[in-house]
C-alpha positions as CSV (number, residue, x, y, z in Angstrom):
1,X,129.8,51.7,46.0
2,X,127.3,53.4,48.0
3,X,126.9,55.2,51.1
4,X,130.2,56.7,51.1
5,X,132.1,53.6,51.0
6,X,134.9,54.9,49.2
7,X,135.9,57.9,51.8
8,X,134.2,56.2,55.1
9,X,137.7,55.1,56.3
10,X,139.9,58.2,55.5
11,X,141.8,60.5,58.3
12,X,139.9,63.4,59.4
13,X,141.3,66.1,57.1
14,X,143.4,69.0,59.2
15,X,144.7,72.1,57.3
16,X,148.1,73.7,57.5
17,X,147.3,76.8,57.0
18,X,144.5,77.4,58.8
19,X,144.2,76.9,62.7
20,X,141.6,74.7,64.4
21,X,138.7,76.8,65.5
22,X,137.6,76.5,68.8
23,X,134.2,75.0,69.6
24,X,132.9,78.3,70.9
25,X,134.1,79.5,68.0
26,X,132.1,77.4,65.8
27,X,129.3,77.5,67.9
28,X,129.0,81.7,67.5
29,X,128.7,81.5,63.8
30,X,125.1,79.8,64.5
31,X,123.8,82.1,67.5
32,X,121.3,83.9,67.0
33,X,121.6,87.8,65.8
34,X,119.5,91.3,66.6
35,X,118.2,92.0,62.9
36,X,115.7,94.2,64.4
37,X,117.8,96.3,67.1
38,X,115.9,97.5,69.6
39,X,112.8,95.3,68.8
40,X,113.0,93.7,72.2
41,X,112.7,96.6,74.3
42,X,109.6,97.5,72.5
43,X,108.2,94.3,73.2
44,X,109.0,94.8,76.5
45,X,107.6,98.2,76.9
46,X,104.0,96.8,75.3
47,X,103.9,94.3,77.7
48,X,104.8,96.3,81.0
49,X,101.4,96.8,82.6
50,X,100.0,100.0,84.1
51,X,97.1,100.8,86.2
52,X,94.0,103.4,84.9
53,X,94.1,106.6,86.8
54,X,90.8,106.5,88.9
55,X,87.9,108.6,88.9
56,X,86.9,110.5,92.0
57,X,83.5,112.2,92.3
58,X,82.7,115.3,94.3
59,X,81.8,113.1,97.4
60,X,85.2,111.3,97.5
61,X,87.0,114.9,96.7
62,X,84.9,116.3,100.0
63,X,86.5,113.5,102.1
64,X,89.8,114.0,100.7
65,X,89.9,117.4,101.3
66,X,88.4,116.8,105.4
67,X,91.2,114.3,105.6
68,X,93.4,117.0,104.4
69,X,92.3,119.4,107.3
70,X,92.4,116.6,109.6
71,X,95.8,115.8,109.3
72,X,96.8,119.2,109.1
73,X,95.2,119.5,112.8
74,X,97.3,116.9,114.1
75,X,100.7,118.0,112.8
76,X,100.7,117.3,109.5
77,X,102.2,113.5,109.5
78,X,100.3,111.2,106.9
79,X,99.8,108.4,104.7
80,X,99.4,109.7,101.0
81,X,98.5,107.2,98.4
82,X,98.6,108.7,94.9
83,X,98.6,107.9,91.0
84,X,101.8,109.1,89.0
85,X,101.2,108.9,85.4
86,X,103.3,106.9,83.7
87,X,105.6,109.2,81.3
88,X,105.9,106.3,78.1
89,X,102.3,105.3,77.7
90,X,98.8,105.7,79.0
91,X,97.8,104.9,82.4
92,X,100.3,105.0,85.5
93,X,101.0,103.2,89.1
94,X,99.9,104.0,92.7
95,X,102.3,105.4,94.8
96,X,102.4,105.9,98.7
97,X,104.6,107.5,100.8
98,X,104.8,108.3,105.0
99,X,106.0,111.5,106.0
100,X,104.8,115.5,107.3
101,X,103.4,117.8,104.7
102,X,105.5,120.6,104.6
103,X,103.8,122.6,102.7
104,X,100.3,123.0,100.8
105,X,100.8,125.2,97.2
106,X,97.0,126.0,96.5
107,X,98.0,127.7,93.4
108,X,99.7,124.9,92.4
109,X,97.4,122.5,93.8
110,X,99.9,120.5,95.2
111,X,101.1,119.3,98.7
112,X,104.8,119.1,99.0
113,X,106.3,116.4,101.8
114,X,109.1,117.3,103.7
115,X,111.6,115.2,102.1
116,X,110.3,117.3,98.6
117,X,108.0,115.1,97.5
118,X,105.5,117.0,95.3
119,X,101.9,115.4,94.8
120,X,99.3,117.2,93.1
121,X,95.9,117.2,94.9
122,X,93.8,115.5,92.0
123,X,96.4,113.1,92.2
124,X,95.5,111.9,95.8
125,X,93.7,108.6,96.1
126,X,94.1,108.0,100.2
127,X,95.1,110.6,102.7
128,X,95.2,109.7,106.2
């Protein structure tokens, strides 16, 4: 005998005392598990991408600041594009917003929009 010639031809064995388990049963005990919890939203958090915050000289800071007065002449509705640091890891993302400057804090060197939008002026990478 060989090759399982003695048990080839049996009925497929079915237990009394257990059920029959379901194929998605049998098919959970072999999916994958988390070993490492939390693992992939690490992975995920190396991998999101953030811009470098850019570096303005004192020529760029002079036309930011006419821009500033400019709009400020006109009634104080502009197009603000600024960097927001990114609060998990080095580096940030542009942001840009339409709306009236309600307010300029100098001592917090800030300009605050009227829907309360804070933006701090070394932020500032367009104003118009």
């Amino acid at each position: 005998m060989k090759n399982y010639d003695d048990i080839i031809g049996l009925p497929h064995h079915v237990s009394v005392t257990h059920p029959h388990m379901s194929v998605a049963d049998r098919a959970a005990q072999f999916a994958p598990f988390a070993a490492l919890t939390g693992y992939e939203e690490v992975i995920d958090e190396t991998g999101r991408r953030t811009d470098a915050r850019p570096e303005q000289d004192e020529a760029r800071l002079a036309e930011l600041d006419a821009a500033l007065r400019a709009v400020m002449l006109r009634g104080g509705r502009a197009h603000i594009v600024w960097f927001a640091e990114d609060v998990r890891k080095e580096g940030g993302h542009f942001c840009s917003a339409d709306g009236t400057i309600a307010k300029i804090d100098e001592a917090g060197r800030r300009i605050v929009l009227e829907n309360g939008t804070a933006i701090l002026t070394r932020d500032i990478v367009e104003l118009f």
